[in-house]
mmCIF file of the N, C-alpha and C atoms, coordinates in Angstrom:
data_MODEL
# 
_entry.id   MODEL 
# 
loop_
_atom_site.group_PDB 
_atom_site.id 
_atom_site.type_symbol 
_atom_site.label_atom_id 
_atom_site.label_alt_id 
_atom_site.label_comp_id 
_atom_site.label_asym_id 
_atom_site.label_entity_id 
_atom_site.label_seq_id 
_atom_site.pdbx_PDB_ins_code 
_atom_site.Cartn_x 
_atom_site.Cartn_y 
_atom_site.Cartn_z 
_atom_site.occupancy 
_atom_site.B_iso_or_equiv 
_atom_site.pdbx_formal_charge 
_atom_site.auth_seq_id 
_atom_site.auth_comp_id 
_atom_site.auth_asym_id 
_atom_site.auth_atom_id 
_atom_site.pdbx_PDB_model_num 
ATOM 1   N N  . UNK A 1 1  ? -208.681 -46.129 119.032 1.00 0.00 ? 1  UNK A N  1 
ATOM 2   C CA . UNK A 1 1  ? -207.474 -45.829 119.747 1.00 0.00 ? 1  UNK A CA 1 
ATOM 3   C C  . UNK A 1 1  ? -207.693 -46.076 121.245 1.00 0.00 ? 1  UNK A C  1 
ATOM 4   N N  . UNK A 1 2  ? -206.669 -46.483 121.919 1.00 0.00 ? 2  UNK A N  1 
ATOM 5   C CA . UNK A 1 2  ? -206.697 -47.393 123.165 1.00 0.00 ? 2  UNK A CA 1 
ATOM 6   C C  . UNK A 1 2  ? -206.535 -46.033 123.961 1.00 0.00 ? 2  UNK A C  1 
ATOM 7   N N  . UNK A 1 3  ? -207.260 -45.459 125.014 1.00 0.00 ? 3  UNK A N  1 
ATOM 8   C CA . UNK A 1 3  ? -206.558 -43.952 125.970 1.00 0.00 ? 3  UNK A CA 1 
ATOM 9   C C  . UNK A 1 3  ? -205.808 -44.679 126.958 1.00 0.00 ? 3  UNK A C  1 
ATOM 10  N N  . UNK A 1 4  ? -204.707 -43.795 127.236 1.00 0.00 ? 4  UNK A N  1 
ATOM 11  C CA . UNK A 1 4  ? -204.115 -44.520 128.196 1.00 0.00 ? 4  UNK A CA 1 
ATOM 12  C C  . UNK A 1 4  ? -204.472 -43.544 129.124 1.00 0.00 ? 4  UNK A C  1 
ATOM 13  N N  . UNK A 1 5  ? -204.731 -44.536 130.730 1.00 0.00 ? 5  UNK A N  1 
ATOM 14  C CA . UNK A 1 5  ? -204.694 -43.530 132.021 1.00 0.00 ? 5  UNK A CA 1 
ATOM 15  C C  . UNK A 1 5  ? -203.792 -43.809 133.197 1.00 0.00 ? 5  UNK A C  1 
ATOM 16  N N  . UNK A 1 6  ? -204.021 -42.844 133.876 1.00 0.00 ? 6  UNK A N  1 
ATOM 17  C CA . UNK A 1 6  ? -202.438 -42.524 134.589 1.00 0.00 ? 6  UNK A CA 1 
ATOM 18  C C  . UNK A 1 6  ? -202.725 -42.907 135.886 1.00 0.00 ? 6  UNK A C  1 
ATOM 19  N N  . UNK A 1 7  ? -201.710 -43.481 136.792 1.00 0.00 ? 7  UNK A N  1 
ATOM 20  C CA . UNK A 1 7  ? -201.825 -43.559 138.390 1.00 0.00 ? 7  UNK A CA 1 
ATOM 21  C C  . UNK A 1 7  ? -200.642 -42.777 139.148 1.00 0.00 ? 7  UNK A C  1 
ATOM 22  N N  . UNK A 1 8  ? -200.671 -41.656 139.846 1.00 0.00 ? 8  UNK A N  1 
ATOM 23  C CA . UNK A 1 8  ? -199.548 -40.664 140.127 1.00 0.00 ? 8  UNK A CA 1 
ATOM 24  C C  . UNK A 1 8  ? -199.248 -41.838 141.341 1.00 0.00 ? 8  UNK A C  1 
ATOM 25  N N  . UNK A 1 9  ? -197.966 -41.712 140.956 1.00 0.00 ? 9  UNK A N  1 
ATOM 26  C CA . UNK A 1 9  ? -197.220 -41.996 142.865 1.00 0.00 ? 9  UNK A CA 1 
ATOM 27  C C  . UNK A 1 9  ? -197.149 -41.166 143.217 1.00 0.00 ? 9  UNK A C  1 
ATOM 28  N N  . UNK A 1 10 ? -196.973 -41.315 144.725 1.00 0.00 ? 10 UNK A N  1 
ATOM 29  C CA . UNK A 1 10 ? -197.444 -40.085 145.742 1.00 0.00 ? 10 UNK A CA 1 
ATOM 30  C C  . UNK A 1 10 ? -196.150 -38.776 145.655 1.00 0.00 ? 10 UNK A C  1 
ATOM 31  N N  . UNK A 1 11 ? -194.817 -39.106 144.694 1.00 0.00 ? 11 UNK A N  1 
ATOM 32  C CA . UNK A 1 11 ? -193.990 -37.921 144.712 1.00 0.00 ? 11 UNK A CA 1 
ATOM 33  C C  . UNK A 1 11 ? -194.191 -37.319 143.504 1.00 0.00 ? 11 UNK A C  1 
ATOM 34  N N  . UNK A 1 12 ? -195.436 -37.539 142.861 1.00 0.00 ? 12 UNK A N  1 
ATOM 35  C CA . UNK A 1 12 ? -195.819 -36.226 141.903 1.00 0.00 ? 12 UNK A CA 1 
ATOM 36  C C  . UNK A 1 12 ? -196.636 -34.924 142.082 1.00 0.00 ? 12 UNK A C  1 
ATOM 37  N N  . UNK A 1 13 ? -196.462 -34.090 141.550 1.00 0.00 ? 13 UNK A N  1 
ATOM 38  C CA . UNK A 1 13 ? -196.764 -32.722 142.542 1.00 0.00 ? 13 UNK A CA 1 
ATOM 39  C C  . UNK A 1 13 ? -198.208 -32.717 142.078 1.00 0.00 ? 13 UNK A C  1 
ATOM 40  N N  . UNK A 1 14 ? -198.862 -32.502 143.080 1.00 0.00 ? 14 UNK A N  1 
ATOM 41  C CA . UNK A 1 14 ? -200.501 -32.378 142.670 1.00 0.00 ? 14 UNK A CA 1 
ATOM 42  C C  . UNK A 1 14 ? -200.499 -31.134 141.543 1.00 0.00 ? 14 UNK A C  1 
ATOM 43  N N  . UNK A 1 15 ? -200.105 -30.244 141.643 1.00 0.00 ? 15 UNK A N  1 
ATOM 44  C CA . UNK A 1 15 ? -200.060 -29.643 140.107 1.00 0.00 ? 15 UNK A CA 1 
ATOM 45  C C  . UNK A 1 15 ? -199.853 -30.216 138.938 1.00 0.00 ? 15 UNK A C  1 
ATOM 46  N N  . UNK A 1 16 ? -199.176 -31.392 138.928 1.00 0.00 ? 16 UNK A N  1 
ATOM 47  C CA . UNK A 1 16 ? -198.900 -31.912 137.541 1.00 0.00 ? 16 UNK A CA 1 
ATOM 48  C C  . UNK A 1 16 ? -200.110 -33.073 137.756 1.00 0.00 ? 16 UNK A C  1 
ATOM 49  N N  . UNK A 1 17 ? -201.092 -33.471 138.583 1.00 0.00 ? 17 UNK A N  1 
ATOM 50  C CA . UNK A 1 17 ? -202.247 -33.798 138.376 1.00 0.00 ? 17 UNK A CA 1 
ATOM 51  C C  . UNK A 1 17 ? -203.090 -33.362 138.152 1.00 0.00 ? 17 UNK A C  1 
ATOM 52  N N  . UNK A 1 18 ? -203.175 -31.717 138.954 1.00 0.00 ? 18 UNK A N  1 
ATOM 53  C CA . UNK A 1 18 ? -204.557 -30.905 138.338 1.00 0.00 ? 18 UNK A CA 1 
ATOM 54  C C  . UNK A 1 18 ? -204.016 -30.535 136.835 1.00 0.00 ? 18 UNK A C  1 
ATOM 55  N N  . UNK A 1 19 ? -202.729 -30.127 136.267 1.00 0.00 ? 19 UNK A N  1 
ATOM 56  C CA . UNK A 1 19 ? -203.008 -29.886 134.634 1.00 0.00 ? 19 UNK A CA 1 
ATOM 57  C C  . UNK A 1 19 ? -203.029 -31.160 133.718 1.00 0.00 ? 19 UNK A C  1 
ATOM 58  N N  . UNK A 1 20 ? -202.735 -31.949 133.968 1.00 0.00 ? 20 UNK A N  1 
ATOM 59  C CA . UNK A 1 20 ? -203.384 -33.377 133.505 1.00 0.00 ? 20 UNK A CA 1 
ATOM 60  C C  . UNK A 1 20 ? -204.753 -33.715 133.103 1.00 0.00 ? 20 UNK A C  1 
ATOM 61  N N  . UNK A 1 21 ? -205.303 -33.117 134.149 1.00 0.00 ? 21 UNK A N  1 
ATOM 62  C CA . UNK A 1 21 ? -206.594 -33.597 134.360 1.00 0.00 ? 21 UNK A CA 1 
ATOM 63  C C  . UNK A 1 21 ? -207.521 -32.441 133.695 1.00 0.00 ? 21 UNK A C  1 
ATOM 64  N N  . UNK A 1 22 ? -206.479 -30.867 133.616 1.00 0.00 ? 22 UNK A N  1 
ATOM 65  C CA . UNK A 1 22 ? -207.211 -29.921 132.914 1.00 0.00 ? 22 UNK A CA 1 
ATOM 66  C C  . UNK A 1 22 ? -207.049 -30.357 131.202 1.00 0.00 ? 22 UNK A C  1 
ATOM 67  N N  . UNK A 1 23 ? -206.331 -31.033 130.992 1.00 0.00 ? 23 UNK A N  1 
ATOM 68  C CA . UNK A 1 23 ? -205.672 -31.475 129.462 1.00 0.00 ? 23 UNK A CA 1 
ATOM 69  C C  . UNK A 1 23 ? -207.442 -32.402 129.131 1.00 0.00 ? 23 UNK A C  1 
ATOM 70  N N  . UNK A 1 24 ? -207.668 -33.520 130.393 1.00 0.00 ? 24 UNK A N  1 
ATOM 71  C CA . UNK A 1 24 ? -208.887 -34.167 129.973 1.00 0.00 ? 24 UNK A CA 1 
ATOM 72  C C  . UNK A 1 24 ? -208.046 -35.940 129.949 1.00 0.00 ? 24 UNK A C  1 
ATOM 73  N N  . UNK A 1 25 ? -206.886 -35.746 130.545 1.00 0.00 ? 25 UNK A N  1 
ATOM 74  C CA . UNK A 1 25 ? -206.187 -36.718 130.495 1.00 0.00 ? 25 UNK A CA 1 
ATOM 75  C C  . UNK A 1 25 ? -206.919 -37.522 131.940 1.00 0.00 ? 25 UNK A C  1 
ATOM 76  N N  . UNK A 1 26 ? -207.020 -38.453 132.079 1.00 0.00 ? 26 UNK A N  1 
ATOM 77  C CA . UNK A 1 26 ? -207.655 -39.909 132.732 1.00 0.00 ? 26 UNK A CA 1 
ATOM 78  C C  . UNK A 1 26 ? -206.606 -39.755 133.700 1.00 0.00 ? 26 UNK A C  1 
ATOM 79  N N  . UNK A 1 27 ? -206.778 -39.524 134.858 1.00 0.00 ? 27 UNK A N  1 
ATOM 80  C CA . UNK A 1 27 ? -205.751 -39.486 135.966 1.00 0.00 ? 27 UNK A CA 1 
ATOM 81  C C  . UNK A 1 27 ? -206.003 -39.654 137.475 1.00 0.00 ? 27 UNK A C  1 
ATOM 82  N N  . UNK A 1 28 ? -205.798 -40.408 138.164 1.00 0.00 ? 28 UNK A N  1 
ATOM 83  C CA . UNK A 1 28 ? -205.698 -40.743 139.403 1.00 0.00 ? 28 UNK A CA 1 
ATOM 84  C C  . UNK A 1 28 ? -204.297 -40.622 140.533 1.00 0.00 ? 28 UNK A C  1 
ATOM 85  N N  . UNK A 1 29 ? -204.594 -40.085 141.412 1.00 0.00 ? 29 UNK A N  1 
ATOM 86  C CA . UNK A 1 29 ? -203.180 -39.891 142.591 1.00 0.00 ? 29 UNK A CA 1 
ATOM 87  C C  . UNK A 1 29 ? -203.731 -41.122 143.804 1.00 0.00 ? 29 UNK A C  1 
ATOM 88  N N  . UNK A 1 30 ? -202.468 -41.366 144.055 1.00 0.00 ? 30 UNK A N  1 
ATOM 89  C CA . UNK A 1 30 ? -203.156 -42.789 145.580 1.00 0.00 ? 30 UNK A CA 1 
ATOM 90  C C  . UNK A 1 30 ? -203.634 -42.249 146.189 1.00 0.00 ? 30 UNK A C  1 
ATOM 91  N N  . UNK A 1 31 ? -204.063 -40.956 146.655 1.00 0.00 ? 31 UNK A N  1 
ATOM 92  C CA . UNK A 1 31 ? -204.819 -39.891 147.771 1.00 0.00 ? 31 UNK A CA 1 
ATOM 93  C C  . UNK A 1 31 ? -206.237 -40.072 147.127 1.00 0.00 ? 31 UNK A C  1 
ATOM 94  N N  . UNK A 1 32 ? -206.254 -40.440 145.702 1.00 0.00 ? 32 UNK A N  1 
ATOM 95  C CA . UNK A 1 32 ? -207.740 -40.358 145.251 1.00 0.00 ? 32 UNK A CA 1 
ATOM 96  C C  . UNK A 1 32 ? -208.042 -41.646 145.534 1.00 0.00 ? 32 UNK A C  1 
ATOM 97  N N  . UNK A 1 33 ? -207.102 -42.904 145.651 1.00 0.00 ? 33 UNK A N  1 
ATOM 98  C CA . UNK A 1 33 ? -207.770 -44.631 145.911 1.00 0.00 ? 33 UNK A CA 1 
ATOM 99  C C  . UNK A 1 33 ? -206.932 -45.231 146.670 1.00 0.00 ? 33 UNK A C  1 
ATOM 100 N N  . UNK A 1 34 ? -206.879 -43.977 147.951 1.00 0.00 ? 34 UNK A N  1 
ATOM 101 C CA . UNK A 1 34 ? -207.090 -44.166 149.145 1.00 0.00 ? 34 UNK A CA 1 
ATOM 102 C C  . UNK A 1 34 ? -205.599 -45.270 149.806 1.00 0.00 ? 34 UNK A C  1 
ATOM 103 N N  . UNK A 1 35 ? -204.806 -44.929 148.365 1.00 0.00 ? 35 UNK A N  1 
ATOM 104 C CA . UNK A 1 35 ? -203.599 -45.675 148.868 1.00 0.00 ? 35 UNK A CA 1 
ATOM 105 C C  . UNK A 1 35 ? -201.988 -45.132 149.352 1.00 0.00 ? 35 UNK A C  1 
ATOM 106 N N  . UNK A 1 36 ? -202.301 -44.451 150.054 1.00 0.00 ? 36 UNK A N  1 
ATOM 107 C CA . UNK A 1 36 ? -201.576 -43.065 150.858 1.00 0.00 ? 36 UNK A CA 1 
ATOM 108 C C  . UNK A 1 36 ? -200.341 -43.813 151.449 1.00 0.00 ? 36 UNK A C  1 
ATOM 109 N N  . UNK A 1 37 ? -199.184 -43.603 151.421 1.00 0.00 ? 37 UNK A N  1 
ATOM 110 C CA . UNK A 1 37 ? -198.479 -44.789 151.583 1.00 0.00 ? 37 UNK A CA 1 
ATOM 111 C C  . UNK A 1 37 ? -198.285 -46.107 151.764 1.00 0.00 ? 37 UNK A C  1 
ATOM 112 N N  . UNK A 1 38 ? -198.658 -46.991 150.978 1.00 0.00 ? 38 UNK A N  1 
ATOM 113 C CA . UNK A 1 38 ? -198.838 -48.098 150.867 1.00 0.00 ? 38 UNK A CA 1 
ATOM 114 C C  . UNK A 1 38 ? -197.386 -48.189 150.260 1.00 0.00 ? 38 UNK A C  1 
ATOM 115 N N  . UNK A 1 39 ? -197.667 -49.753 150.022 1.00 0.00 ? 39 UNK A N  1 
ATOM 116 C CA . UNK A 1 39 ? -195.982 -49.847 149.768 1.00 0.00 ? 39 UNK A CA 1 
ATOM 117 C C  . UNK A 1 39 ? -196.076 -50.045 147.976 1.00 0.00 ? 39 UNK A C  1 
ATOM 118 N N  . UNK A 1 40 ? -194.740 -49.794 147.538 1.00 0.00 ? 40 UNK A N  1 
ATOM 119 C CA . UNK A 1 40 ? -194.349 -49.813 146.143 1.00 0.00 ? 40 UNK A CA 1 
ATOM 120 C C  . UNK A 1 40 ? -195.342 -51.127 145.492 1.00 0.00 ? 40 UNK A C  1 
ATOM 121 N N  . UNK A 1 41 ? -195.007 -52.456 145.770 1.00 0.00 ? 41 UNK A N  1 
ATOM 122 C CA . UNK A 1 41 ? -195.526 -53.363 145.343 1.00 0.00 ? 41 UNK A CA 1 
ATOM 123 C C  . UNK A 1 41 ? -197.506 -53.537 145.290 1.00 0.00 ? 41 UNK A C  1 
ATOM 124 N N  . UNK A 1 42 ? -197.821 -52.724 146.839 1.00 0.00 ? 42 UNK A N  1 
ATOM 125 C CA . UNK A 1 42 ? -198.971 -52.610 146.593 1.00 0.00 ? 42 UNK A CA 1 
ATOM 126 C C  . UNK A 1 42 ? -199.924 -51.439 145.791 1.00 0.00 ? 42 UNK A C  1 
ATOM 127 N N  . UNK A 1 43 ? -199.176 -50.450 145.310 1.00 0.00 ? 43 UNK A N  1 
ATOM 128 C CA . UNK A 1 43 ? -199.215 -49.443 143.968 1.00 0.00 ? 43 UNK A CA 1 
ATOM 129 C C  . UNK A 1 43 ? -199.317 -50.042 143.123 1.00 0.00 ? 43 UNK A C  1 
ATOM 130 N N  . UNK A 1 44 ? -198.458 -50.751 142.535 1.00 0.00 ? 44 UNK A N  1 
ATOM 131 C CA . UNK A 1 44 ? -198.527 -51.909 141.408 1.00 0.00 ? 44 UNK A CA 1 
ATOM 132 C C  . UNK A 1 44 ? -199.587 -52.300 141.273 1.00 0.00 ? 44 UNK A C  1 
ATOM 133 N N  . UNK A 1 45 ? -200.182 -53.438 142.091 1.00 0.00 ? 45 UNK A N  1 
ATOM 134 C CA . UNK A 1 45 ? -201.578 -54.191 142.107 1.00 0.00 ? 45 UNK A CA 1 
ATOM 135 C C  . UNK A 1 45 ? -202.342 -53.354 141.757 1.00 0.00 ? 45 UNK A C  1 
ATOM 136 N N  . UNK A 1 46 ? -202.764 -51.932 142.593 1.00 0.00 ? 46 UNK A N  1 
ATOM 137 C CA . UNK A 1 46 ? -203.640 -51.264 142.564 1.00 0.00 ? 46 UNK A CA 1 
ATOM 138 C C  . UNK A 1 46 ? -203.872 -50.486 141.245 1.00 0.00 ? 46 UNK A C  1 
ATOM 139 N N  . UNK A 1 47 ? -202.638 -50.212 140.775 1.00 0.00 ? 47 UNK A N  1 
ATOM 140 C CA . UNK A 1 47 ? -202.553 -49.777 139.209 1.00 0.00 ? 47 UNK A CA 1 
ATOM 141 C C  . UNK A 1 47 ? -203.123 -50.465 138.464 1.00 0.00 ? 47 UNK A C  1 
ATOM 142 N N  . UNK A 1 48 ? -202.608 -51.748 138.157 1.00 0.00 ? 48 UNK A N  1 
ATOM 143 C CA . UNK A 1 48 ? -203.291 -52.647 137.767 1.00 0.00 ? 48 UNK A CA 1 
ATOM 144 C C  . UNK A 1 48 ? -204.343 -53.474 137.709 1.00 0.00 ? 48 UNK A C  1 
ATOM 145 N N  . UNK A 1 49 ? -205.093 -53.582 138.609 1.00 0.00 ? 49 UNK A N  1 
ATOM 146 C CA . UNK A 1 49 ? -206.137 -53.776 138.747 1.00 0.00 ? 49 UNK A CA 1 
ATOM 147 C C  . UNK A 1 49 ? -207.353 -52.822 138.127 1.00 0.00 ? 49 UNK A C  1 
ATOM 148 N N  . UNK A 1 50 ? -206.562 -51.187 138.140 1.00 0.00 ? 50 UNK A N  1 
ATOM 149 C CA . UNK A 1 50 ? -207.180 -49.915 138.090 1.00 0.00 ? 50 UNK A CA 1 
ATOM 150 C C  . UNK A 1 50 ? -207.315 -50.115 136.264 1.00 0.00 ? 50 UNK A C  1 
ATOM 151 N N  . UNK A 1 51 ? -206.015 -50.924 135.807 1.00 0.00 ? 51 UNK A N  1 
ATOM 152 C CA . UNK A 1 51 ? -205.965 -50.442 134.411 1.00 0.00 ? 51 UNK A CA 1 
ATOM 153 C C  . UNK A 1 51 ? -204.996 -49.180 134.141 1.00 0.00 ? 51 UNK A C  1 
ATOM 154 N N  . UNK A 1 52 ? -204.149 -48.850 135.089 1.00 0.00 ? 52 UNK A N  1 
ATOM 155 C CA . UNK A 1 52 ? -203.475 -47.330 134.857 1.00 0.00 ? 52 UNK A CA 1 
ATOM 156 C C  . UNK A 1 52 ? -202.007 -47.877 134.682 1.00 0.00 ? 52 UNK A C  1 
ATOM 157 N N  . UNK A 1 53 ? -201.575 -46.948 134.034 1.00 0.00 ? 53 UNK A N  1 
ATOM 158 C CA . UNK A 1 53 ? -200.287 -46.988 134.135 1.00 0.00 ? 53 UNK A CA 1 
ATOM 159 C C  . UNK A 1 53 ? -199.032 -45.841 135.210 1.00 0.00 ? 53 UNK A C  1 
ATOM 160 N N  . UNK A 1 54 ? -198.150 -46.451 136.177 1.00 0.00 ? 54 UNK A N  1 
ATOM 161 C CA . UNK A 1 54 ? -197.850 -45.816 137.132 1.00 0.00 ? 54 UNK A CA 1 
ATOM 162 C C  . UNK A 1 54 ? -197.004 -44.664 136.921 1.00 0.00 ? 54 UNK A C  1 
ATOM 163 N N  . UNK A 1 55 ? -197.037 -43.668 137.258 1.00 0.00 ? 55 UNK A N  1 
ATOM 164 C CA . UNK A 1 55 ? -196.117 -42.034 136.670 1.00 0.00 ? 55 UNK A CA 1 
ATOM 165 C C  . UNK A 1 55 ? -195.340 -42.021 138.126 1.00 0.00 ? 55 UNK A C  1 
ATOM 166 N N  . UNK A 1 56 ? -194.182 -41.878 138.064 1.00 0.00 ? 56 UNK A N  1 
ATOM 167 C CA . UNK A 1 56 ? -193.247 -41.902 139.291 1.00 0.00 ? 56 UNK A CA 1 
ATOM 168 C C  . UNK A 1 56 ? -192.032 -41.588 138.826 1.00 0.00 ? 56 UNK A C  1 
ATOM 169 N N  . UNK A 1 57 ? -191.149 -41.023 140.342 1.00 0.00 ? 57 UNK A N  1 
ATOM 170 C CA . UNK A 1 57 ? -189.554 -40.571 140.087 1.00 0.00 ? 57 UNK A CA 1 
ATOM 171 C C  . UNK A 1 57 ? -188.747 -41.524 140.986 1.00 0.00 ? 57 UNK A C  1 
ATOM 172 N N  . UNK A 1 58 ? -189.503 -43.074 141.274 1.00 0.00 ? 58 UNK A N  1 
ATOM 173 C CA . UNK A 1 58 ? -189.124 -44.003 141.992 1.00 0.00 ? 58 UNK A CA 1 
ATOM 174 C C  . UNK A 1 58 ? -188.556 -45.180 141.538 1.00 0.00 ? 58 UNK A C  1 
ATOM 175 N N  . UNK A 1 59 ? -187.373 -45.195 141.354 1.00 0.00 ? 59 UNK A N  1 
ATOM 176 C CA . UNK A 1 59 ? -186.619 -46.195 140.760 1.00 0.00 ? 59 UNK A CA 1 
ATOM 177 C C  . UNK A 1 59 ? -186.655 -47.647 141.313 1.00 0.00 ? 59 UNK A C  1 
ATOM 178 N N  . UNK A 1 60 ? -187.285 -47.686 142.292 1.00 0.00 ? 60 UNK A N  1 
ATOM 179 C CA . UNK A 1 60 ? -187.673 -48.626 143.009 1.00 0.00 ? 60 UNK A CA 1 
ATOM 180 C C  . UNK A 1 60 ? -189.039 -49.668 141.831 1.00 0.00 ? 60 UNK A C  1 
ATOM 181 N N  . UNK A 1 61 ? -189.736 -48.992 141.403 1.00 0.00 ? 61 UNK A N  1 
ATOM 182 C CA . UNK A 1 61 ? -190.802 -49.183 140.477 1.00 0.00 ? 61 UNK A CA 1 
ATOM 183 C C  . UNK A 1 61 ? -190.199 -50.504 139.189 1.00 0.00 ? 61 UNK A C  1 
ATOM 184 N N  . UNK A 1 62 ? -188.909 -49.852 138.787 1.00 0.00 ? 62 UNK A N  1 
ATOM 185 C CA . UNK A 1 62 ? -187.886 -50.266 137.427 1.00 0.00 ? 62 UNK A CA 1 
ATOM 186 C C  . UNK A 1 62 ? -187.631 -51.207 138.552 1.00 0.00 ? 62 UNK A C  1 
ATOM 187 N N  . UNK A 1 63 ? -187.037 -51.208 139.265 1.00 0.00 ? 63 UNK A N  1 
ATOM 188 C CA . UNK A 1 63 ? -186.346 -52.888 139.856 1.00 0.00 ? 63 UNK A CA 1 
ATOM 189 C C  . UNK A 1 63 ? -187.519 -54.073 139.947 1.00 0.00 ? 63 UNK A C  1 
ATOM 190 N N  . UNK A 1 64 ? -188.463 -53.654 140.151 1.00 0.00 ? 64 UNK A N  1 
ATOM 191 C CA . UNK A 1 64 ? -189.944 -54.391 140.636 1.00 0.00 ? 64 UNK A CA 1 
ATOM 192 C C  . UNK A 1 64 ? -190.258 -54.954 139.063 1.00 0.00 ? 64 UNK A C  1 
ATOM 193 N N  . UNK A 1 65 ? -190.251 -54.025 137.718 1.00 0.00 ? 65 UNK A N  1 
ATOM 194 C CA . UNK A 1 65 ? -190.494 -54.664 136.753 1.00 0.00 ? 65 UNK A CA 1 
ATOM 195 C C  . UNK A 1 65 ? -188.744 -55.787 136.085 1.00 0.00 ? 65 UNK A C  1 
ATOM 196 N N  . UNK A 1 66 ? -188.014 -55.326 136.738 1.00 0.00 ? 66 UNK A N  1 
ATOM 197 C CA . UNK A 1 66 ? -186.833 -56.365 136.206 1.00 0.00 ? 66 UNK A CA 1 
ATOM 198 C C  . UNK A 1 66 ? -187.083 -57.363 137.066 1.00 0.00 ? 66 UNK A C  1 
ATOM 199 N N  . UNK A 1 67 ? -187.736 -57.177 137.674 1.00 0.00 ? 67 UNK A N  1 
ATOM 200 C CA . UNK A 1 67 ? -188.301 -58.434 138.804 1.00 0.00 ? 67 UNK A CA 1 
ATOM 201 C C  . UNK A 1 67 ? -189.074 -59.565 137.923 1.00 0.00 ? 67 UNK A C  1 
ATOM 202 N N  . UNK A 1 68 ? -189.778 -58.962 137.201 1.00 0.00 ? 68 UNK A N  1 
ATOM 203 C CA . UNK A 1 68 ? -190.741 -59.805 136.952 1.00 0.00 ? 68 UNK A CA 1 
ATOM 204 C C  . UNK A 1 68 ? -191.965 -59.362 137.626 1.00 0.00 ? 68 UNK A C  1 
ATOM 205 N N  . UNK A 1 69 ? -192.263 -58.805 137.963 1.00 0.00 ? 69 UNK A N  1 
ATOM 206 C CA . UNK A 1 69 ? -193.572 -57.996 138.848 1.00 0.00 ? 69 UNK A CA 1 
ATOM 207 C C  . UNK A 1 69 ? -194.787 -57.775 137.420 1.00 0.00 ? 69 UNK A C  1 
ATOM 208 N N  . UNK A 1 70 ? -195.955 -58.232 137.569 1.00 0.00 ? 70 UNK A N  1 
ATOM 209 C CA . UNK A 1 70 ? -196.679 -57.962 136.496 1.00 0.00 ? 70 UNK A CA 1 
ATOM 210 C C  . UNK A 1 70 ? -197.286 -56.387 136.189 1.00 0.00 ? 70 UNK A C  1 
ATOM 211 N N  . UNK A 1 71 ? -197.300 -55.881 135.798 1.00 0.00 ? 71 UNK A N  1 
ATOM 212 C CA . UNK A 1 71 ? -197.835 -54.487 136.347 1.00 0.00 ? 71 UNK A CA 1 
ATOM 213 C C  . UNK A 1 71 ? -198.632 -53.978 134.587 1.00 0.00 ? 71 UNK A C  1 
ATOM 214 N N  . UNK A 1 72 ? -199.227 -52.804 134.746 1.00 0.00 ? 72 UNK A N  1 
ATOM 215 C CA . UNK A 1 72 ? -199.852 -51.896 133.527 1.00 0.00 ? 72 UNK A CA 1 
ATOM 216 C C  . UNK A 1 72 ? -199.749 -51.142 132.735 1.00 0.00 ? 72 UNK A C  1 
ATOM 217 N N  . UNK A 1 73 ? -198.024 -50.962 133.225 1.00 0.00 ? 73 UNK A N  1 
ATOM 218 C CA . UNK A 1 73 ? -197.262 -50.351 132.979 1.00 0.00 ? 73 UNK A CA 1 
ATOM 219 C C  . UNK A 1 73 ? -196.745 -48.767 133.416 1.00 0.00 ? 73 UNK A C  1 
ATOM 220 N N  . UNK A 1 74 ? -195.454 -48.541 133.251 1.00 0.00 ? 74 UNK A N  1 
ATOM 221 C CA . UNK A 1 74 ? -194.494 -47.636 134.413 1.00 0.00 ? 74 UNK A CA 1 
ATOM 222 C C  . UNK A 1 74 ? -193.835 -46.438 133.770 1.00 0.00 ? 74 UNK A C  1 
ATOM 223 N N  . UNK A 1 75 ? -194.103 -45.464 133.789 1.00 0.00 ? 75 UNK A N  1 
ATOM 224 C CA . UNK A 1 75 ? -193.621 -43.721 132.884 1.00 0.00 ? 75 UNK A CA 1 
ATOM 225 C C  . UNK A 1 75 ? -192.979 -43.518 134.284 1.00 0.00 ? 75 UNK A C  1 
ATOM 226 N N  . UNK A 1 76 ? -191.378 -44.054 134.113 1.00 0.00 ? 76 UNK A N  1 
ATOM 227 C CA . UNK A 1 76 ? -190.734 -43.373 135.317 1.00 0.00 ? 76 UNK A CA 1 
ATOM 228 C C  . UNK A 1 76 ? -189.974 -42.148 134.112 1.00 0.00 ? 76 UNK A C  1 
ATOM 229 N N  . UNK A 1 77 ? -189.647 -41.221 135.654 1.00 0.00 ? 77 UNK A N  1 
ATOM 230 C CA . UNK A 1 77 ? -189.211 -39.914 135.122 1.00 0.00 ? 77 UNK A CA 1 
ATOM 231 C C  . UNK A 1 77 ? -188.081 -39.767 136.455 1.00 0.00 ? 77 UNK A C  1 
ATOM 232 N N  . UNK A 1 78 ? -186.929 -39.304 135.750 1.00 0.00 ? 78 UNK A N  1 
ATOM 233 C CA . UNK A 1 78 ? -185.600 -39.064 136.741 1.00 0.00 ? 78 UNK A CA 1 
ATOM 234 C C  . UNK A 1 78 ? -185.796 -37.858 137.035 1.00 0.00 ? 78 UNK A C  1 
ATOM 235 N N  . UNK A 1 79 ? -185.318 -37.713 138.430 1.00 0.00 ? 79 UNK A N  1 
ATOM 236 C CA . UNK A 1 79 ? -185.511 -36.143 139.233 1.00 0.00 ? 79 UNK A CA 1 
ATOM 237 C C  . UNK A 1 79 ? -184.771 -35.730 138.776 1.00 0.00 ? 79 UNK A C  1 
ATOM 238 N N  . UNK A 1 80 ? -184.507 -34.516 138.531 1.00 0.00 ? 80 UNK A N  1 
ATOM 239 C CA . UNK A 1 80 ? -183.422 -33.616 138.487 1.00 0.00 ? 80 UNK A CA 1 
ATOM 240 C C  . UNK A 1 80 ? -182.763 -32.817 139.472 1.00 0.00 ? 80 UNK A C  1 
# 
């Protein structure tokens, strides 16, 4: 079985990274690889490159893959 691991964009609450990570779930925030506002497109790369797939409430992310943007794939989640 393939694990999948996670890359937080920077509007996920570090709580929902530390219980992630208490689960044993594979997880990284851009504060951990040092990509602290960088821009949307360069998240992407870095995801990808990482092997992660991106966790975000940035709809900006979904336009980038109707783009055609190659990426590792994207668990967007709508704010409420």
């Amino acid at each position: 079985m393939v694990e999948v691991k996670y890359y937080l964009d920077e509007n996920i609450a570090k709580s929902v990274l530390k219980g992630l990570r208490r689960k044993g779930i594979d997880t990284v925030s851009v504060t951990d690889v040092g990509m602290r506002t960088k821009s949307d497109i360069e998240h992407i790369q870095k995801a990808l490159e990482l092997g992660r797939v991106i966790v975000t409430f940035d709809n900006d992310f979904l336009k980038l893959n109707n783009e055609g943007v190659t990426h590792a794939g994207i668990a967007f989640f709508q704010d409420s």
